[in-house]
C-alpha positions in Angstrom: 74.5 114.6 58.5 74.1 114.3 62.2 72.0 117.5 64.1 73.4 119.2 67.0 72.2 121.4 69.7 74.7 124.3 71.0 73.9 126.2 74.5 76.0 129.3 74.9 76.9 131.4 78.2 78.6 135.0 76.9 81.8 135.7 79.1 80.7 139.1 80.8 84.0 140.5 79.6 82.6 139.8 75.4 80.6 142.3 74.9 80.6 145.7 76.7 77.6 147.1 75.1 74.1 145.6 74.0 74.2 146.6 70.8 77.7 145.2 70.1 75.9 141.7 70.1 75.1 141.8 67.0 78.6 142.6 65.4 80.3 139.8 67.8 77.1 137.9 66.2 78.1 138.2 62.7 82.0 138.1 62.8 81.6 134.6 64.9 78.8 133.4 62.2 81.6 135.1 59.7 84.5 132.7 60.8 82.0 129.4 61.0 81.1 129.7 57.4 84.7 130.4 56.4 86.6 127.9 58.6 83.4 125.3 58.9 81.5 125.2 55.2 80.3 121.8 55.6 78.1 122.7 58.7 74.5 123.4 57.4 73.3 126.3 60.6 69.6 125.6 60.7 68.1 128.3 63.5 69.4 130.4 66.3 67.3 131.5 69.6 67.8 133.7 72.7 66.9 132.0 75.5 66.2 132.7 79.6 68.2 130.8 81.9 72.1 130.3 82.5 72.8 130.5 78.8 72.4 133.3 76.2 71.5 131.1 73.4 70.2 128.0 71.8 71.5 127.1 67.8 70.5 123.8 65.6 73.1 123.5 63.2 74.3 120.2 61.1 77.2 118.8 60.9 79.0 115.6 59.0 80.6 114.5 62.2 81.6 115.5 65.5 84.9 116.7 64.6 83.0 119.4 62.7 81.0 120.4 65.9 83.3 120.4 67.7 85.3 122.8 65.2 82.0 125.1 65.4 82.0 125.2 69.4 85.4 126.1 69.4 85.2 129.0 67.4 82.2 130.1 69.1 84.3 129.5 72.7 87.2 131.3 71.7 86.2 133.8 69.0 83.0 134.5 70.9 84.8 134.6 74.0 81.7 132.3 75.6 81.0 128.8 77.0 79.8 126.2 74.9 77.4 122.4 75.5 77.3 120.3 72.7 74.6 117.9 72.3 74.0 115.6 69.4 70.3 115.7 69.0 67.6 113.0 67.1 64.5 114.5 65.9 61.4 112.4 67.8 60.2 111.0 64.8 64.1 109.5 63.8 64.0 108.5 67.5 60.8 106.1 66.9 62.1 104.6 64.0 65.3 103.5 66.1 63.1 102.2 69.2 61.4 100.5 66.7 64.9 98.2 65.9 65.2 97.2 69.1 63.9 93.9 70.4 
């Protein structure tokens, strides 16, 4: 399975109220595991800066992520970066391949 980085900018029009984060929070993580079982979520984080959050998740292939930022973009009512993502010690074993 292929790893995945997803940034996430909120629309200002989501979520009226703070505390209705965490609802919109579970009915989007909700409609992942329903419409997207394959993807294996591996942590979530609030994070300073233009986006809202940061979440690892794994995925078989990029159709998948791509079926998990959509949700997120349209059930979350957000914007969405995918990145796919190597952890460093994969990324040394690949360096170490090329000649």
């Amino acid at each position: 399975m292929a790893s995945f980085a997803m940034l996430t900018r909120l629309n200002t029009e989501a979520v009226k109220e703070p505390k209705r984060l965490e609802r919109l929070e579970r009915d989007v993580m909700d409609r992942i595991r329903k419409d997207c079982p394959e993807v294996e979520w591996l942590s979530s984080y609030a994070v300073l800066g233009p986006y809202d959050y940061l979440d690892m998740f794994r995925a078989k292939d990029i159709e998948s992520a791509m079926r998990v930022s959509t949700l997120v973009r349209t059930f979350g009512h957000a914007q969405t970066e995918v990145w796919a993502v190597a952890e460093w010690d994969r990324f040394k074993d690949i360096v170490q391949t090329l000649t």
